[in-house]
KOLPA-61090 format. One line per field, with one value per atom (N, C-alpha, C, O): residue in one letter; x, y, z. Coordinates in Angstrom, 3 decimals, decimal comma, always signed. Example, Ala and Ser with C-alpha at 12.3 -4.5 7.8 and 13.67 -1.06 7.14 Angstrom:
2
code = [a a a a s s s s];
u = [+13,190 +12,300 +13,200 +14,236 +12,850 +13,670 +12,900 +13,409];
v = [-5,690 -4,500 -3,300 -3,319 -2,250 -1,060 +0,030 +1,138];
w = [+7,800 +7,800 +7,800 +8,465 +7,080 +7,140 +7,870 +8,039];
//
This chain:
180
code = [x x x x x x x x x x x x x x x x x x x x x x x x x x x x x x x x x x x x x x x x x x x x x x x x x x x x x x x x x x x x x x x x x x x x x x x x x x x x x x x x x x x x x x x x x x x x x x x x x x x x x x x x x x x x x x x x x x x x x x x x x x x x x x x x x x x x x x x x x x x x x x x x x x x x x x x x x x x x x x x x x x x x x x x x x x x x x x x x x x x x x x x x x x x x x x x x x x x x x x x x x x x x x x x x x x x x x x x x x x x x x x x x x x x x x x x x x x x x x x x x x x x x x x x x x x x x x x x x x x x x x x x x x x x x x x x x x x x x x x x x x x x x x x x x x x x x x x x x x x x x x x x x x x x x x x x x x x x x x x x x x x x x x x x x x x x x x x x x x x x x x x x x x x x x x x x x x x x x x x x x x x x x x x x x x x x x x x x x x x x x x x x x x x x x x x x x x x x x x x x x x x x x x x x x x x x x x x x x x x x x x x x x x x x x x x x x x x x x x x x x x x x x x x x x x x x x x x x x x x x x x x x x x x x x x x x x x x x x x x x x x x x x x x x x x x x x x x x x x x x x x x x x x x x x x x x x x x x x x x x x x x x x x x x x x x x x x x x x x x x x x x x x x x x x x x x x x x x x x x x x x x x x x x x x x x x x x x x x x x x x x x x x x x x x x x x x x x x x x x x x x x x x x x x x x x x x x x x x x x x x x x x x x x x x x x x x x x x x x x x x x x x x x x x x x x x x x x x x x x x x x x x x x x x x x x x x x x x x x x x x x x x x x x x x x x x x x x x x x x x x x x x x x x x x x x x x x x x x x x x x];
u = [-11,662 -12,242 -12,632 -12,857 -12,685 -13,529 -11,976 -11,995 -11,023 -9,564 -9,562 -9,441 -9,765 -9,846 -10,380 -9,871 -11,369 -12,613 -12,099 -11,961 -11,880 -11,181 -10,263 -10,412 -9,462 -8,030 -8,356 -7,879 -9,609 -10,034 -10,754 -10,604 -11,700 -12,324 -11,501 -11,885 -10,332 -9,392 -8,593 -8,127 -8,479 -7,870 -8,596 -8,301 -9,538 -10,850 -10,759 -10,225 -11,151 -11,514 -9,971 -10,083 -8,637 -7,670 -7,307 -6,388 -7,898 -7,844 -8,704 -8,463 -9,748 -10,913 -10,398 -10,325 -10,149 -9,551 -8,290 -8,237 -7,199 -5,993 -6,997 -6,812 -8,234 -8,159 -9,099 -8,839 -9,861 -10,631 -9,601 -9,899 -8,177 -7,321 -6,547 -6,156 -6,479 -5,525 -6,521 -5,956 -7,880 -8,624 -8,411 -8,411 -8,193 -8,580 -7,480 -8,032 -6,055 -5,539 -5,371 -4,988 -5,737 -6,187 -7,475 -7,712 -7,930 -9,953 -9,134 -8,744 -8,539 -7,935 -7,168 -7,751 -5,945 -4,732 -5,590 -4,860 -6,855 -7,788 -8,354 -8,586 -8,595 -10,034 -9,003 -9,060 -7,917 -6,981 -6,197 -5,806 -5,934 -5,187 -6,374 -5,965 -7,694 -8,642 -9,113 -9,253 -9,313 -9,820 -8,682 -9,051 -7,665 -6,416 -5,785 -4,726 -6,682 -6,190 -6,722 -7,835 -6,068 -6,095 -5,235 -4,052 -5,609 -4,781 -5,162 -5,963 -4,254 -4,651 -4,091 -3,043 -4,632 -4,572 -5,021 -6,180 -3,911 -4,021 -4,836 -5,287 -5,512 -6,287 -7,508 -8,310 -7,928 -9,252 -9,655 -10,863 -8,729 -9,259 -8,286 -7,092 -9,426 -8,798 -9,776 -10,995 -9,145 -9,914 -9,516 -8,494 -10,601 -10,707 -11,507 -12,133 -11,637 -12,234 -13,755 -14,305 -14,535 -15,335 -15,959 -17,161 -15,802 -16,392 -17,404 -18,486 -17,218 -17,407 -18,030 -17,459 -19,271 -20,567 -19,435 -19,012 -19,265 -18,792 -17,935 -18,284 -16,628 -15,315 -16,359 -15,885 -17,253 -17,771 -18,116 -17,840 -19,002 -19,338 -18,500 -18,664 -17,453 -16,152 -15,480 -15,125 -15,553 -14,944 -15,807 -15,578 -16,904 -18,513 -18,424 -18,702 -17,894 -18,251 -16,921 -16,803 -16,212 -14,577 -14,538 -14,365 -14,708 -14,973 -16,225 -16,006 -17,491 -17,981 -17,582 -17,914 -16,675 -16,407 -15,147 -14,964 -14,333 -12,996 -13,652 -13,326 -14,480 -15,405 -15,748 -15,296 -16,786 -17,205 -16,099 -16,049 -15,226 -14,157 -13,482 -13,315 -13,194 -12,850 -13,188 -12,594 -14,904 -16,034 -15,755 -15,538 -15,800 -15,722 -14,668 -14,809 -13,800 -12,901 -12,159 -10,999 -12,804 -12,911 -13,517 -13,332 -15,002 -16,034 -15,491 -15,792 -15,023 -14,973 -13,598 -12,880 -13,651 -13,079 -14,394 -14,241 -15,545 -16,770 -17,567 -18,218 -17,800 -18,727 -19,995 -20,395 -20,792 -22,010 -22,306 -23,219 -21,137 -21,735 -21,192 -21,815 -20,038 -19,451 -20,241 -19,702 -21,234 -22,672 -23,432 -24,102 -23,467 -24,253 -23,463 -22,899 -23,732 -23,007 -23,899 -23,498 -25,249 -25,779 -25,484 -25,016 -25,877 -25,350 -24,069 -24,204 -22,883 -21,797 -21,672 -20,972 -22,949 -23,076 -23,646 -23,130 -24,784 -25,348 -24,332 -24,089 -24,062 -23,639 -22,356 -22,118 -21,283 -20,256 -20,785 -20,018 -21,973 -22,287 -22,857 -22,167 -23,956 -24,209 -22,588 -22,405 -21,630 -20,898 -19,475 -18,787 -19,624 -18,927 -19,969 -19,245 -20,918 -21,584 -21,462 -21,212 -21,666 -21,270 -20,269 -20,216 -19,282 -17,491 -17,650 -17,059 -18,187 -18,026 -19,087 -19,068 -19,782 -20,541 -19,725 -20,006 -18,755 -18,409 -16,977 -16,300 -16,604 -15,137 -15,933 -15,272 -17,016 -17,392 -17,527 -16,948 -17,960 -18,300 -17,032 -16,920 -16,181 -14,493 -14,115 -13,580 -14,269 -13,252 -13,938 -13,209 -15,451 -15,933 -15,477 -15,289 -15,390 -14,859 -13,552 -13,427 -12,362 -11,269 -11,255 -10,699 -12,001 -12,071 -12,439 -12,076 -13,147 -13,964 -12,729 -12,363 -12,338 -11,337 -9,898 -9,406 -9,572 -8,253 -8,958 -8,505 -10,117 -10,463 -11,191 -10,940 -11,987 -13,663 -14,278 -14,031 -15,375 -16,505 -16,945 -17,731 -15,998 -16,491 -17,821 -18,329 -19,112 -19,908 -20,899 -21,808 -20,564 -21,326 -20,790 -21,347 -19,068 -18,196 -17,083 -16,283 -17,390 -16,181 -14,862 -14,600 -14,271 -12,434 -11,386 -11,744 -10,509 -10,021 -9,545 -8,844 -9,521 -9,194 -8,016 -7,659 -7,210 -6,065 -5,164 -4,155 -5,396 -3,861 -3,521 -2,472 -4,686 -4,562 -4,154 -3,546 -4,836 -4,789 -4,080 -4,464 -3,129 -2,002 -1,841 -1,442 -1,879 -1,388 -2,225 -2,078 -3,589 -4,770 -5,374 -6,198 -5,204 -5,126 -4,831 -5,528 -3,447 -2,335 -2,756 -2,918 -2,847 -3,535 -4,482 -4,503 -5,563 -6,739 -6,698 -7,388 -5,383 -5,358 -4,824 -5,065 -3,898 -3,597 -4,245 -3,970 -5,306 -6,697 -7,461 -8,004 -7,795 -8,466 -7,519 -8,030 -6,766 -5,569 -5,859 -6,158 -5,680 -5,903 -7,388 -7,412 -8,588 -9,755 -9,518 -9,769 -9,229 -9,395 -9,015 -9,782 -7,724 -7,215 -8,287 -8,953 -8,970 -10,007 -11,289 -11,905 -11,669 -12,532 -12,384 -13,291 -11,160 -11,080 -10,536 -10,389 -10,472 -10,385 -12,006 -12,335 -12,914 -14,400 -14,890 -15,798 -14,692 -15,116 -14,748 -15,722 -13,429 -13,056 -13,846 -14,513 -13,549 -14,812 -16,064 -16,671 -16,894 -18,098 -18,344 -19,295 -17,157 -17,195 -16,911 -17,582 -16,000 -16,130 -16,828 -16,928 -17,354 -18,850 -19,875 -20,533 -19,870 -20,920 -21,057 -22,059 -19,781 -19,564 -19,600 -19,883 -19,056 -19,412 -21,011 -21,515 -21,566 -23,144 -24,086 -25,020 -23,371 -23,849 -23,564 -24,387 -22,108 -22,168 -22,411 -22,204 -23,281 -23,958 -25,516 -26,411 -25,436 -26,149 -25,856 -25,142 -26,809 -26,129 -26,498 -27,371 -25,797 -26,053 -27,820 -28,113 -28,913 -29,772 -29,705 -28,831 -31,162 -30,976 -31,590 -32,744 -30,581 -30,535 -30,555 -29,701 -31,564 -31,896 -31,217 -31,291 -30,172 -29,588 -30,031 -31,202 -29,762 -30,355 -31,179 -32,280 -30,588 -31,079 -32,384 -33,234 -32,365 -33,628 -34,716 -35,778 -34,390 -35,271 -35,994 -37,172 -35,338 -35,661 -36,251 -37,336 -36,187 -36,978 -38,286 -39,324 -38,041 -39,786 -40,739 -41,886 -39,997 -40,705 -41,218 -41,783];
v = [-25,190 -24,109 -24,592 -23,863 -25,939 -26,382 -26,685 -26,681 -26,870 -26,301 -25,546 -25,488 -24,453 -22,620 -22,543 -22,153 -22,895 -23,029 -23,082 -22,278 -24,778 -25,173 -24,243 -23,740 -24,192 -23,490 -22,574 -22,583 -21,542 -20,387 -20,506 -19,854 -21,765 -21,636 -22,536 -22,544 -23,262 -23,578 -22,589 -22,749 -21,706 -20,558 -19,776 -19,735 -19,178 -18,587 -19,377 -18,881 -21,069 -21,843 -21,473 -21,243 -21,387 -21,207 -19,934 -19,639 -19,115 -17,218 -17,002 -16,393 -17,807 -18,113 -18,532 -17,840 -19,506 -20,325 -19,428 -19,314 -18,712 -17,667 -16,770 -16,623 -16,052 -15,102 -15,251 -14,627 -15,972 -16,872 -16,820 -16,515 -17,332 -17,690 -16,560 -16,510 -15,593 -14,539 -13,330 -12,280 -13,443 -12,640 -12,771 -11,739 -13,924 -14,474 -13,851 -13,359 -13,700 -13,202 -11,322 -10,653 -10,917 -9,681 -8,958 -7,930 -10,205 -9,989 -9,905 -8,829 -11,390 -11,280 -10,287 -9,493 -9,839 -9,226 -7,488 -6,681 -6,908 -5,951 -5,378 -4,263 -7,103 -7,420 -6,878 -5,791 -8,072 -7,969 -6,739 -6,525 -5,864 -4,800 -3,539 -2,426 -3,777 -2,635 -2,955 -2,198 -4,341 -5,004 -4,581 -4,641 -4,251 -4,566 -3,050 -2,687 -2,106 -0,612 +0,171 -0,086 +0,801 +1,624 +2,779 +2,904 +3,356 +5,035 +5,714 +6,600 +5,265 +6,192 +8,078 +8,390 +8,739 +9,955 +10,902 +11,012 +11,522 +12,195 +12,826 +12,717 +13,859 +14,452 +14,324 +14,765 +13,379 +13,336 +11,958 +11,790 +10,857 +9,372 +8,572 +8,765 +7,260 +6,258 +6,220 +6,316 +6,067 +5,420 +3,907 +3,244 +3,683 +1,817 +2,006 +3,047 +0,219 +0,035 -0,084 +0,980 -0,639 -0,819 +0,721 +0,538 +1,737 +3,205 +3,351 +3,891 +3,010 +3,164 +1,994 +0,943 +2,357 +1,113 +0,713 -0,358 +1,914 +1,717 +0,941 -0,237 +1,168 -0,073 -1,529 -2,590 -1,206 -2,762 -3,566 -4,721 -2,273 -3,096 -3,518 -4,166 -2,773 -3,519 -5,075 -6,004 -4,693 -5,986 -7,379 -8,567 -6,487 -8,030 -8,413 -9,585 -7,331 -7,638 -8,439 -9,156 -7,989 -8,569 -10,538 -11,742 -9,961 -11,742 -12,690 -13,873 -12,097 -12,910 -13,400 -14,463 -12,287 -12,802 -13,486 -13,877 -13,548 -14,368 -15,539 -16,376 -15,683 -17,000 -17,780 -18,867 -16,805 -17,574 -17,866 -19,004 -16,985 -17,133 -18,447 -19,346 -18,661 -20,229 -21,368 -22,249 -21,232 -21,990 -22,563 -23,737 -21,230 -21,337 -22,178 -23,260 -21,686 -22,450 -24,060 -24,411 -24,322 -25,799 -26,575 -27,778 -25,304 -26,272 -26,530 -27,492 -25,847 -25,837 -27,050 -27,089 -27,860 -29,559 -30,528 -31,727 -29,909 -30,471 -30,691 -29,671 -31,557 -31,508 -30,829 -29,954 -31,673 -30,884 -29,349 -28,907 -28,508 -27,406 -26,820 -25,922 -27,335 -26,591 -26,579 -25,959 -27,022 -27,364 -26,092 -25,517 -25,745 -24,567 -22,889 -22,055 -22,922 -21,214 -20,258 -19,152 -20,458 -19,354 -18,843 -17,732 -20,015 -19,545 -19,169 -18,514 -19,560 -18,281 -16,993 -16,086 -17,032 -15,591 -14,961 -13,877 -15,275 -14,237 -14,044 -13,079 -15,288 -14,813 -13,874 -13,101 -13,857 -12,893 -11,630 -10,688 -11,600 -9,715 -9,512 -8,756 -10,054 -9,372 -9,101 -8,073 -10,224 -9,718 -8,437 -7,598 -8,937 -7,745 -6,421 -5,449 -6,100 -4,792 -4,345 -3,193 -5,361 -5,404 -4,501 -3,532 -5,499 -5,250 -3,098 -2,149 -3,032 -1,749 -0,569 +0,656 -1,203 -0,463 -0,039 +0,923 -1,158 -1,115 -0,226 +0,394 -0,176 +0,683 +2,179 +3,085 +2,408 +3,807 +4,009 +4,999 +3,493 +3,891 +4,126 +5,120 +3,266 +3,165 +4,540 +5,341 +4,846 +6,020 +7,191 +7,880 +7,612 +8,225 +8,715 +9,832 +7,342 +7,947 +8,578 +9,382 +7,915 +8,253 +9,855 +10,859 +9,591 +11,261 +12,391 +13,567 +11,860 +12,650 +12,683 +13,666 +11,859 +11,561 +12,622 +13,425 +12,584 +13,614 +15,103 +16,061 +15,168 +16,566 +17,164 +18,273 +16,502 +17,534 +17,886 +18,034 +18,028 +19,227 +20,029 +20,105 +21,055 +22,807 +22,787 +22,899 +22,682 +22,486 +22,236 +22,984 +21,409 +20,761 +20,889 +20,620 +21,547 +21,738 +20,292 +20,077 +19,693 +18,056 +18,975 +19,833 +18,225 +18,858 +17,498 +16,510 +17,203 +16,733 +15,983 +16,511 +14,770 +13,653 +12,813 +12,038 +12,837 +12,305 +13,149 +12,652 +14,432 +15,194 +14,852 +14,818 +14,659 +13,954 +12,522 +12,193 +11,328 +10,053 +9,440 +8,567 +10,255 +9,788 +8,525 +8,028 +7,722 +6,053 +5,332 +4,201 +6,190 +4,588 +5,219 +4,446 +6,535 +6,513 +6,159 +5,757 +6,160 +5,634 +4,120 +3,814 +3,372 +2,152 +1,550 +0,431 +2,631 +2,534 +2,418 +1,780 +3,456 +3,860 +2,689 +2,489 +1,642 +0,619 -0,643 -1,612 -0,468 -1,554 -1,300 -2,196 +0,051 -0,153 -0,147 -0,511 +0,075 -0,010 -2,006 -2,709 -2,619 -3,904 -3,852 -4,044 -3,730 -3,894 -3,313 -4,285 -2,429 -2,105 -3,261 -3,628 -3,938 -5,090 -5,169 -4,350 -6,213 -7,343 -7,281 -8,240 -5,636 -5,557 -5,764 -6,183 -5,504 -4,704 -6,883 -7,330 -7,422 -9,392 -9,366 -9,516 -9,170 -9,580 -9,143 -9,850 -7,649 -6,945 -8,169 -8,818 -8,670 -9,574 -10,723 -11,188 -11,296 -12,501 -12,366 -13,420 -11,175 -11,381 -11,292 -11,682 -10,678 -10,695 -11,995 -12,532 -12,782 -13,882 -15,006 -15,998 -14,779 -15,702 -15,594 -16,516 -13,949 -13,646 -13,983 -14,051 -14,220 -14,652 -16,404 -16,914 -17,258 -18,608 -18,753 -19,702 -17,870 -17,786 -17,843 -18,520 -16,960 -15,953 -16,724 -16,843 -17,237 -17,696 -18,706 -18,738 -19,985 -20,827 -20,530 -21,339 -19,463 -18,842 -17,844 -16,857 -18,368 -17,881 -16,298 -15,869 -15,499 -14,277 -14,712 -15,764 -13,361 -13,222 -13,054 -12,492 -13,868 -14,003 -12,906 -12,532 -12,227 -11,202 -11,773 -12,495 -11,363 -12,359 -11,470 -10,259 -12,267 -11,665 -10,685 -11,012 -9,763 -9,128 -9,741 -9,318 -10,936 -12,104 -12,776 -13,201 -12,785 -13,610 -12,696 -13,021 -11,364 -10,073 -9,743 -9,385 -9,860 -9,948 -10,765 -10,284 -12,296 -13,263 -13,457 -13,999 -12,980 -12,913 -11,784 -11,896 -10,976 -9,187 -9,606 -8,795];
w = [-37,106 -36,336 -34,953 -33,987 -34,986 -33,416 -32,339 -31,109 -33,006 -32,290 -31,671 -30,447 -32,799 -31,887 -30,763 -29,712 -30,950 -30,316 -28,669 -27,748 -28,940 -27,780 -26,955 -25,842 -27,684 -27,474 -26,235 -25,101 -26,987 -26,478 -24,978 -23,945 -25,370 -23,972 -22,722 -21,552 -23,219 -22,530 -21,829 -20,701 -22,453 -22,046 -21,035 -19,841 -21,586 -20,366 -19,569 -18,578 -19,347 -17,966 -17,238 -16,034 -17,746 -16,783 -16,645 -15,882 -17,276 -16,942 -15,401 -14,360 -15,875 -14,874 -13,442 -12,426 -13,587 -11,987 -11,632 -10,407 -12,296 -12,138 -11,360 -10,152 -12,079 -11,341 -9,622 -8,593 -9,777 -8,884 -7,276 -6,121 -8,004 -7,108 -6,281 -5,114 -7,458 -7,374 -6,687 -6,381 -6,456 -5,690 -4,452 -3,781 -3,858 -2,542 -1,599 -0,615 -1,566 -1,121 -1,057 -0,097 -2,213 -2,244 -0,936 -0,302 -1,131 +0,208 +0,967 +1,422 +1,380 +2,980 +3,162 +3,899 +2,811 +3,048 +3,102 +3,676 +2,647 +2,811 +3,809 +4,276 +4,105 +5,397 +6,555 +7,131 +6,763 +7,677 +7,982 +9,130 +6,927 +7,397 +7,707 +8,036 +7,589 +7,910 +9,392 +10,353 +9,264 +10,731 +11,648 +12,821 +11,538 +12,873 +12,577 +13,088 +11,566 +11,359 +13,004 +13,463 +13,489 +14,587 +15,401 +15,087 +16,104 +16,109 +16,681 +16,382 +18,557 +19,422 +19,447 +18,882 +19,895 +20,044 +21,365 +21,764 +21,917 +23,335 +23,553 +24,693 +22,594 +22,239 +22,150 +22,973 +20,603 +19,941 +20,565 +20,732 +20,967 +21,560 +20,736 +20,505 +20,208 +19,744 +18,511 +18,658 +17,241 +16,221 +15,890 +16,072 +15,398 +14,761 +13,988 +13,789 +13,038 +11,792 +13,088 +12,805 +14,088 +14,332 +14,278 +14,468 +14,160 +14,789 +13,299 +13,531 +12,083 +10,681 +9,842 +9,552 +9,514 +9,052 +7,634 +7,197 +7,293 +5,113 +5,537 +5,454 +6,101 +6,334 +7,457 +7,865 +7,580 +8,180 +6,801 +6,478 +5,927 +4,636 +3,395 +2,362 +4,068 +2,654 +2,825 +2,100 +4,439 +5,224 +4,820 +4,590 +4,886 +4,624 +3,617 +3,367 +2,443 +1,049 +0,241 -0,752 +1,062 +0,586 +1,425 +1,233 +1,931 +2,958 +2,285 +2,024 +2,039 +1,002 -0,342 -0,867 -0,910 -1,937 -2,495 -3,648 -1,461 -0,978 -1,086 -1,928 -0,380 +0,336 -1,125 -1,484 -1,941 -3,001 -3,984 -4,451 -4,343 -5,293 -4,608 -5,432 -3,714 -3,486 -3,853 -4,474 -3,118 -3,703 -4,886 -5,183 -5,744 -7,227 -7,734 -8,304 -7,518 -8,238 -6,957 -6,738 -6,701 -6,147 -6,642 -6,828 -7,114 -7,470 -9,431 -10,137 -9,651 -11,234 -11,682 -12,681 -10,565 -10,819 -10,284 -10,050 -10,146 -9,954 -11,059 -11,281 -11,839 -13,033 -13,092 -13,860 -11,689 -11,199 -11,505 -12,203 -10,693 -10,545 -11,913 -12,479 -12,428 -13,511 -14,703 -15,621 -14,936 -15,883 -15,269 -16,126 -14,504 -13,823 -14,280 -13,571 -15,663 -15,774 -15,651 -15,288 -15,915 -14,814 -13,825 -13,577 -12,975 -11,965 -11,125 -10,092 -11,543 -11,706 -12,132 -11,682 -13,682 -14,026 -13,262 -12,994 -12,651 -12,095 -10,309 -9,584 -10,255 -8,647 -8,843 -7,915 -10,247 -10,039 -10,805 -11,002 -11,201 -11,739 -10,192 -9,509 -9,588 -8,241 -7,181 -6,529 -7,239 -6,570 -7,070 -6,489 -8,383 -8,763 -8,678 -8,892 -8,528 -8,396 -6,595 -6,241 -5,730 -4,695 -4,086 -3,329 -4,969 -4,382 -5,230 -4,717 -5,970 -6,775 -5,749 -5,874 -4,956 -4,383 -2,446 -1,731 -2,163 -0,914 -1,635 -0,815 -2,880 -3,397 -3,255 -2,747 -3,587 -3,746 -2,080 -1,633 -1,508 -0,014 +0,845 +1,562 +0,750 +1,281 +0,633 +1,398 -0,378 -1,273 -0,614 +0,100 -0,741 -0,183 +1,380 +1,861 +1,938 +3,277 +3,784 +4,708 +2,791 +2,561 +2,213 +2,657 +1,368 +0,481 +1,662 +1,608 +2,625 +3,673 +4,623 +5,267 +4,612 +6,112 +5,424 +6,216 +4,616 +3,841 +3,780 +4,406 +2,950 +2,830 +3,873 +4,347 +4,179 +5,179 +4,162 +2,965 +5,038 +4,592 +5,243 +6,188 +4,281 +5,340 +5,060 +6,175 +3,895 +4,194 +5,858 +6,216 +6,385 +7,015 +8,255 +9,320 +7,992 +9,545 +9,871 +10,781 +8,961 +9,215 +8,648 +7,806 +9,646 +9,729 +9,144 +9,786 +8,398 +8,434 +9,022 +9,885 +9,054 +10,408 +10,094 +10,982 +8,751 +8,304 +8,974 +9,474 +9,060 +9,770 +11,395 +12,038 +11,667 +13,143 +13,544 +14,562 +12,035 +12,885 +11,103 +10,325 +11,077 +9,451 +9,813 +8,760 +10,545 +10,495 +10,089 +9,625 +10,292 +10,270 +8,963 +8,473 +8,152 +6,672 +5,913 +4,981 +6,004 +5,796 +5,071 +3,890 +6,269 +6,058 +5,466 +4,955 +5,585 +4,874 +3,434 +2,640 +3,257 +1,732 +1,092 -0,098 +1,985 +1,214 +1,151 +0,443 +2,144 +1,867 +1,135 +0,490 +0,957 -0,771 -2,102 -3,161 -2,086 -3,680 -3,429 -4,394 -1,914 -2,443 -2,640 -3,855 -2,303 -2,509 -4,000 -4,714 -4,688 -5,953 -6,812 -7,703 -6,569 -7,501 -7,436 -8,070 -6,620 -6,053 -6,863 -7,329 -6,977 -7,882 -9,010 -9,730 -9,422 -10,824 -11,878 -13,016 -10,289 -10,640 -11,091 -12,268 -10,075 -10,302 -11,065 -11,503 -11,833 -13,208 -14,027 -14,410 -14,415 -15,385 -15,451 -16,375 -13,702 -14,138 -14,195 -14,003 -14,449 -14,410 -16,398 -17,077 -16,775 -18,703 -18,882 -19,763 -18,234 -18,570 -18,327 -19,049 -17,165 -16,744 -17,919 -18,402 -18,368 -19,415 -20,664 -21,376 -20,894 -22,326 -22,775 -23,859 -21,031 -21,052 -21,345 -21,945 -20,920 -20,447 -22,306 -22,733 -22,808 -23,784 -25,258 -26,166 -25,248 -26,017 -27,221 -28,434 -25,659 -26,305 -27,253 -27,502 -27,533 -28,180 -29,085 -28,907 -30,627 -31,938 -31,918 -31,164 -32,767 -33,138 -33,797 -34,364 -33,448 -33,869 -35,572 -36,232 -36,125 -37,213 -38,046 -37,842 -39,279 -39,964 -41,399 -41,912 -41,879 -43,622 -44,289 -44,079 -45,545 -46,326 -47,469 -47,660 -48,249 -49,205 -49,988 -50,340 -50,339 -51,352 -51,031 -51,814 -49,628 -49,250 -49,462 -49,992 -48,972 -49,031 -50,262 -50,273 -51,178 -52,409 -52,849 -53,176 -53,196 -53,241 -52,468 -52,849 -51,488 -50,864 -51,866 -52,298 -51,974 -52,475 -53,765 -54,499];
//
């Protein structure tokens, strides 16, 4: 059984560093095509990623966590820190809640920028500036991978975390009885 064992968390540590790895180009290739998204117009002006706080905060949140997912898996040929699963757990649930909080804000704006709100009088701004939507739309499908990498590692941070610890103890019928 202590095979299995192995086997298994051999497996997780290189699911782990795969996806670690396989995030990082997802951030950048995000960052980069929102940062350099732009779309002049005769009309309405010029739009850019600088005009819009939410695409500043996807950019922040995707670049930090490029950053640490590196970290990470550099450091996890480090003995030092690799003894430290706390603190991987907790730093990839804060950043996976992060990355899930800058996806709702991006979609949101997307959603705003395609539809409007007659509500409030906002007009549609995709029929006017279709290139830098366009674009947008394919920096979050990559920001979505990206998340949907950090959801995974934060179950598996949790379970490195979690599992050095036994199931809570539940007394058998038998014992129950013998006390009574």
């Amino acid at each position: 059984m202590g095979s299995i064992f192995l086997d298994v968390s051999n497996g997780l540590k290189a699911l782990d560093l795969s996806l670690r790895l396989f995030v990082i180009p997802f951030n950048v290739a995000s960052i980069w095509i929102t940062v350099t998204n732009h779309q002049d117009n005769t009309v309405y002006g010029n739009l850019e990623f600088n005009n819009f706080k939410g695409l500043k905060y996807m950019v922040c949140i995707s670049a930090i966590s490029a950053g640490y997912a590196l970290f990470a898996a550099v450091s996890s040929y480090l003995k030092c820190l690799l003894t430290k699963a706390w603190l991987f757990f907790l730093t990839d649930q804060v950043l996976a809640y992060l990355m899930v909080t800058s996806l709702a804000a991006t979609s949101e704006f997307l959603y705003l920028a395609y539809n409007g709100d007659k509500v409030v009088s906002w007009s549609q701004a995709c029929d006017t500036y279709g290139k830098f939507c366009s674009r947008l739309r394919i920096a979050l499908v990559l920001h979505i991978i990206a998340v949907c990498c950090f959801l995974a590692l934060s179950v598996i941070s949790a379970y490195r975390v979690f599992r050095r610890f036994g199931p809570p103890f539940v007394p058998s019928e038998e014992a129950e009885h013998a006390r009574t």
